[in-house]
N, C-alpha and C positions, 0 to 999 in steps of 0.2 A: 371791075372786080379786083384787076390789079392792085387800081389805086388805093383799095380798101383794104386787103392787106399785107399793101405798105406802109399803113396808118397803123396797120394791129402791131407790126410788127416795129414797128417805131417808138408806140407806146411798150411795148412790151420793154422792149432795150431799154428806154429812160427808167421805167420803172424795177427792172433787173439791177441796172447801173446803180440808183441810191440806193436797193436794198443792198444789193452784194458789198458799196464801198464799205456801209456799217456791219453789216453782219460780218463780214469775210473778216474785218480786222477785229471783231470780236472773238468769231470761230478759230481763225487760220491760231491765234496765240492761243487757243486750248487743245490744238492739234500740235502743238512740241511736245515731246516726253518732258522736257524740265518745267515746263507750265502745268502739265495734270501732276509730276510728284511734287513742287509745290502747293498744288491747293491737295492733295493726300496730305501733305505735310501739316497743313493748317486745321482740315478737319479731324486727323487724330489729336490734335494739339487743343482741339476744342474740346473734343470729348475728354480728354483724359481730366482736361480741366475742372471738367464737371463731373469728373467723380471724384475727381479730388476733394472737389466745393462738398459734396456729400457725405466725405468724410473726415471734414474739418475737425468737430471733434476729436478725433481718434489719435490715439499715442501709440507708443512702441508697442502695448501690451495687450492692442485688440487686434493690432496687425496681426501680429504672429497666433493667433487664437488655436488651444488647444484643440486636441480630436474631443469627439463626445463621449467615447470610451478611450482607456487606456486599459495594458493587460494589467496583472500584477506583478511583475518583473520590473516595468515602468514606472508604476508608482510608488513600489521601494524603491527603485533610484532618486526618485521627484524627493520621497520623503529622508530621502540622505541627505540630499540635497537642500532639503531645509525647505520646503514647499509646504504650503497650509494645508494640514490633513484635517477636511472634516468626517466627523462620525454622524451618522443622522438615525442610531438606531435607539432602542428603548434606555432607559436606566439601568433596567433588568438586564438587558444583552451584555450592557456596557460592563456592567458587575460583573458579569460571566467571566467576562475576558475584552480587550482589547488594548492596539495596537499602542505601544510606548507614545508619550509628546503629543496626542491628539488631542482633538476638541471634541465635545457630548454636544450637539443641539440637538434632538430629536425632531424628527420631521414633523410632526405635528406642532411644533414649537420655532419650528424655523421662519417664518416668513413674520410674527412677531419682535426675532431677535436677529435681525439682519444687521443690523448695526454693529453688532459683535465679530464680524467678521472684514476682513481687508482687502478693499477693495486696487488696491494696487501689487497685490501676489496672487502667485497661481494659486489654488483651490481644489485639490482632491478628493470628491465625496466618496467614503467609503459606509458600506453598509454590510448587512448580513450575504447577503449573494449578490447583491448589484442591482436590484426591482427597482428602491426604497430610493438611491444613489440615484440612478438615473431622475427619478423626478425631481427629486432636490436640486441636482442639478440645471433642469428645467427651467423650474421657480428661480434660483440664481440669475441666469440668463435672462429671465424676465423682467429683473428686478434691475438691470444696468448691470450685473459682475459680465467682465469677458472673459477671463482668464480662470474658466470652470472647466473642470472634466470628472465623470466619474470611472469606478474601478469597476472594470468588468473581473464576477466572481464573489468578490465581496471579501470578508475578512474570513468566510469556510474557504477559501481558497490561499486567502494571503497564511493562516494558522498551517496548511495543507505542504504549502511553499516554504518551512518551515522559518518564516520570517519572523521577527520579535510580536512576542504579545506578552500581556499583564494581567495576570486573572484581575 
């Protein structure tokens, strides 16, 4: 019985021996601290790469992407500023009154004349309260514009604020 394991145990050890020479110098080098934040270093480095690759397209102007409302204090600055205001409300409203330097596309009309609009400036949709604004904006966004936001409140709010308007 001795003899027997002295054989087990013989074989055990050779068979320890080749496993542990390779594993161990595989293992023991991902047991240093500077071996595991190197491969940390390499998988953030992948990942990041791949979102990069993702968003190969993308320029200065989708990075920074506006909020989906803005108040109106905001968007008179934007429109001092020299920012593309659009209107998406009727004729009719339009006539009533609205804001100096804008553009008229009425929503129902907008997804036909998208062309009329610039795709490399920001984009202010303004409307009667903000409803009308928000989907337009939407539609923009669906359409490839990044640089959309609408005005929360609308032009009863922007009149209210007593910002410039034109009957």
């Amino acid at each position: 019985m001795s003899r027997r394991n002295n054989e087990r145990r013989y074989r055990r050890s050779r068979r320890d021996t080749y496993q542990s020479s390779t594993e161990r110098k595989f293992t023991s080098a991902f047991r240093r601290p500077a071996a595991q934040i190197a491969v940390l270093a390499v998988v953030a480095l992948v990942i990041y790469l791949i979102l990069q690759a993702g968003n190969g397209t993308a320029d200065k102007a989708s990075t920074a992407a506006l909020p989906a409302e803005i108040s109106v204090s905001e968007a008179f600055t934007k429109y001092q500023n020299g920012t593309f205001v659009l209107d998406v409300r009727t004729q009719e409203e339009w006539d009533e009154y609205h804001a100096p330097n804008t553009t008229l596309i009425p929503l129902d009309q907008l997804p036909n004349r998208l062309t009329e609009l610039p795709k490399d400036k920001e984009i202010v949709i303004v409307c009667r309260s903000g409803n009308r604004s928000a989907q337009a904006r939407d539609l923009l966004l669906n359409a490839g514009f990044t640089q959309v936001t609408s005005m929360k409140g609308g032009l009863n709010e922007w009149r209210a604020s007593g910002y410039p308007i034109e009957p």
